[in-house]
C-alpha positions in Angstrom: -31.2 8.4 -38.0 -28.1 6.4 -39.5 -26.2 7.0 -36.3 -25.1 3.3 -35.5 -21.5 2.5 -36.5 -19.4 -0.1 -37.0 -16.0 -1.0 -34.7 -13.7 -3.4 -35.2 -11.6 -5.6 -33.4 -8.3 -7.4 -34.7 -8.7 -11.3 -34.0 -4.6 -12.4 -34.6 -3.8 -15.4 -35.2 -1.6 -17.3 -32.5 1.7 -18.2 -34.6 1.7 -15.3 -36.7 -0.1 -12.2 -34.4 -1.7 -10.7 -37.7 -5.2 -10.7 -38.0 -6.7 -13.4 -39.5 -10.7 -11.5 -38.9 -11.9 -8.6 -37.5 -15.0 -8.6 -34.6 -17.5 -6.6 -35.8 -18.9 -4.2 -33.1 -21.4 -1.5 -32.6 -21.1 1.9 -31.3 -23.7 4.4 -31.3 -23.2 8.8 -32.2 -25.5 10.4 -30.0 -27.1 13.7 -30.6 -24.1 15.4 -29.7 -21.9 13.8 -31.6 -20.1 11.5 -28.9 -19.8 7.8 -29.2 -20.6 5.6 -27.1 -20.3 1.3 -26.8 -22.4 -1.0 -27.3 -22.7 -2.0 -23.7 -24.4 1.7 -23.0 -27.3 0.8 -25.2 -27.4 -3.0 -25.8 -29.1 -3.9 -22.4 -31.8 -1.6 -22.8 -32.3 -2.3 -26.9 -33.0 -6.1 -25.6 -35.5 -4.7 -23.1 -37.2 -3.0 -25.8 -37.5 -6.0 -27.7 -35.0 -3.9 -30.5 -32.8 -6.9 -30.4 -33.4 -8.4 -33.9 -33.3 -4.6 -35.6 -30.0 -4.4 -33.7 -28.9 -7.4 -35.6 -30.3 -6.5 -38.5 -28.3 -3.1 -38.8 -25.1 -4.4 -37.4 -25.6 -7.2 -40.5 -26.3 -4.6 -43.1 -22.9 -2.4 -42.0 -20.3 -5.6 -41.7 -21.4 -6.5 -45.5 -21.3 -3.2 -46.4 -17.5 -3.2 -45.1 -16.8 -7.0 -46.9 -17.6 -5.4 -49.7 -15.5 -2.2 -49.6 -12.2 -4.2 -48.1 -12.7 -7.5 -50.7 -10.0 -9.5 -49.0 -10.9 -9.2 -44.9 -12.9 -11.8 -42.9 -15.3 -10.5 -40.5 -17.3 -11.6 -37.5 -20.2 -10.9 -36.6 -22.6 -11.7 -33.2 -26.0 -12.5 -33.1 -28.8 -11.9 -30.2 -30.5 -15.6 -29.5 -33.8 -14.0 -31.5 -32.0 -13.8 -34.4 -31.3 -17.3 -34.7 -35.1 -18.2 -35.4 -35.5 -14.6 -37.6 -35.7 -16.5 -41.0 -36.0 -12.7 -42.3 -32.4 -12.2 -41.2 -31.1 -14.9 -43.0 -33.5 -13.2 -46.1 -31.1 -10.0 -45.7 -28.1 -11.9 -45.6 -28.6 -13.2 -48.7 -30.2 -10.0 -50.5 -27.1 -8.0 -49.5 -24.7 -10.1 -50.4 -26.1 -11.0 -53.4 -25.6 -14.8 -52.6 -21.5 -14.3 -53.8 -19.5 -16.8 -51.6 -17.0 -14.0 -52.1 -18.4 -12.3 -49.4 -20.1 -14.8 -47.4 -17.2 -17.2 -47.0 -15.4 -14.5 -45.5 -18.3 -13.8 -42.5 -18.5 -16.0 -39.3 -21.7 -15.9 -37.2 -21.1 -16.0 -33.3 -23.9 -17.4 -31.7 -23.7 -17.3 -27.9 -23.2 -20.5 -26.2 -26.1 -20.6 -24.1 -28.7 -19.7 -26.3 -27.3 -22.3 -29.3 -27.9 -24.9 -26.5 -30.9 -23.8 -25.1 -32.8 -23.3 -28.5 -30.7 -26.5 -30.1 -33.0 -27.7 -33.2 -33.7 -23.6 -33.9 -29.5 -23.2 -33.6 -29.0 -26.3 -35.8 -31.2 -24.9 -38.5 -29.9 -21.9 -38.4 -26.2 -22.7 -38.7 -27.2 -25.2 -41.2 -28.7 -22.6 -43.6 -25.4 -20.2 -42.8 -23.0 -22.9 -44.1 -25.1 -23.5 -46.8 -24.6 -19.6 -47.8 -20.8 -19.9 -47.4 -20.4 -18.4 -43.8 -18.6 -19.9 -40.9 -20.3 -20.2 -37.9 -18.7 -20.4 -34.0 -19.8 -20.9 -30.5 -19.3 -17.8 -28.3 -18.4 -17.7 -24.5 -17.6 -21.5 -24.7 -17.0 -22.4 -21.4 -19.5 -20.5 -19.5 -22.7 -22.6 -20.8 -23.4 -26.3 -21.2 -22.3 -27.7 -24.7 -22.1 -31.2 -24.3 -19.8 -33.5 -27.5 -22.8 -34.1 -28.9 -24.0 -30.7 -29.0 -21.1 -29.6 -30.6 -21.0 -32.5 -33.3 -24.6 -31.5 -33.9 -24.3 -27.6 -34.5 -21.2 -28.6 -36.9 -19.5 -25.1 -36.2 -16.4 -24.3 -37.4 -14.8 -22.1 -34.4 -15.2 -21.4 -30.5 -14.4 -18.3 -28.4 -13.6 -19.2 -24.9 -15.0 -17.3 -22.3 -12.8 -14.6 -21.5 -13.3 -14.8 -17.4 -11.2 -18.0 -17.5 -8.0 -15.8 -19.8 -8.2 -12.4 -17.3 -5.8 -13.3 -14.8 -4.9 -16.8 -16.3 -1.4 -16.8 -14.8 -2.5 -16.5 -10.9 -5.2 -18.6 -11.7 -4.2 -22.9 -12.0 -7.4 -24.1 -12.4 -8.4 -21.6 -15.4 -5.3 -23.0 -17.1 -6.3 -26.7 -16.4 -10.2 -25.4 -17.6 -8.4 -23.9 -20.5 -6.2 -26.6 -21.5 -9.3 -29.3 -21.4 -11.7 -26.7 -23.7 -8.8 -26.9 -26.4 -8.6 -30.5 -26.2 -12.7 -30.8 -26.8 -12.0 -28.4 -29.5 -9.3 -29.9 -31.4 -11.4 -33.5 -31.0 -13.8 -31.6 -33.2 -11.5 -30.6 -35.3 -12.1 -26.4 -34.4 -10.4 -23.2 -34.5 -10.1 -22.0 -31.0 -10.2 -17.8 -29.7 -9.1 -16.8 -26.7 -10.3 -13.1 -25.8 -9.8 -10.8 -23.1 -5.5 -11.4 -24.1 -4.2 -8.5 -22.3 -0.2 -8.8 -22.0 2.5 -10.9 -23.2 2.6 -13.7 -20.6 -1.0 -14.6 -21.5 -0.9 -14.9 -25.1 2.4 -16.8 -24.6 0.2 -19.2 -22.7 -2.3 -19.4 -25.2 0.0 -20.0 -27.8 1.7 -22.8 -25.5 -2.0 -24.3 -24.6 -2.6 -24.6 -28.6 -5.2 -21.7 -28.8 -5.3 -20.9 -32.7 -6.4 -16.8 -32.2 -6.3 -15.0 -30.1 -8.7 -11.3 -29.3 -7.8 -8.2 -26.6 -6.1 -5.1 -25.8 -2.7 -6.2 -25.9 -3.2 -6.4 -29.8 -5.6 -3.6 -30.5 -8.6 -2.3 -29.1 -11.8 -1.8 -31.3 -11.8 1.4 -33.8 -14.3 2.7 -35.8 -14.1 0.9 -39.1 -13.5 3.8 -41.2 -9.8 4.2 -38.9 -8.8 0.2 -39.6 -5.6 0.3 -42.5 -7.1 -2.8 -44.1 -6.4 -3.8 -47.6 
């Protein structure tokens, strides 16, 4: 019924807080014409086994929006099903047309755990992405089990850190030592680092201080329905 939309959520980056990408996120218009997040329908969608055609949908609305707004990056999250859905990576391509102008401006979040868990699937899967031009990063890094050599292996480009270890960072001393070590694994592989959940100015003053590239949360803009972002 062509009532999924797209949301969007400023990713800044550290030195200069202006975005460098935008999350891509889905809300859904009910009947009634109210919206509601992702997190109202996601849970049950996966029960259903409506995961992929989630993707799928959320895939066909982000290029739609590259294409509009020719000069902004987007990112984009997967479902661990969609990694082994070789007819996702078909769309991909068929809506973008293959141009490198789009795809090189798309990053792929696959969740930590599920990249691990399904590792030769993952490395396939991120393999063909770079292949099309997209940059690919770990989400919830942190929370799972990437090892170096799992890391090495996927050849990403980016990781998110979890955001439990950012909410409350300054009362909490042994997030900031976590925090400080995930940025040293990341810079050893040469990666852009994301740390969401930012909510005031004494957190992202960390972050920038801990050597966190971008940075994601309220404090600099909550998600809005794409057709309300001012982006050239």
């Amino acid at each position: 019924e062509d009532r999924m939309l797209l949301a969007l959520q400023p990713i800044v980056d550290t030195k200069t807080r202006l975005p460098a990408l935008y999350e891509c996120l889905l809300r859904m218009e009910k009947p009634d014409g109210t919206i509601v997040s992702a997190g109202e329908f996601i849970p049950l969608a996966e029960q259903l086994g409506l995961s992929r055609f989630i993707d799928r949908r959320a895939l066909e609305l982000a290029v739609a929006f590259a294409k509009s707004h020719p000069t902004v990056r987007l990112s984009l999250n997967v479902s661990s099903l969609t990694c082994s859905d070789h007819e996702w990576l078909v769309a991909l391509h068929r809506l973008t047309g293959g141009r490198r102008q789009i795809t090189e401006r798309l990053t792929i979040y696959l969740t930590e755990t599920a990249a691990v868990h399904g590792i030769v699937v993952s490395i396939a899967f991120v393999d063909t992405l770079k292949e099309l031009g997209c940059k690919v990063a770990i989400d919830d890094f942190g929370a799972g089990y990437t090892s170096f050599k799992n890391l090495k292996t996927l050849n990403v480009d980016m990781v998110k850190i979890d955001g439990s270890f950012i909410r409350n960072l300054a009362a909490e001393p042994d997030n900031q030592v976590f925090i400080k070590t995930l940025v040293e694994i990341a810079e050893t592989f040469n990666l852009e680092t994301v740390a969401e959940w930012v909510g005031d100015e004494e957190t992202a003053q960390m972050m920038a201080r801990a050597g966190i590239t971008h940075q994601q949360g309220v404090f600099f803009g909550r998600p809005v329905l794409a057709n309300e972002v001012k982006a050239s």
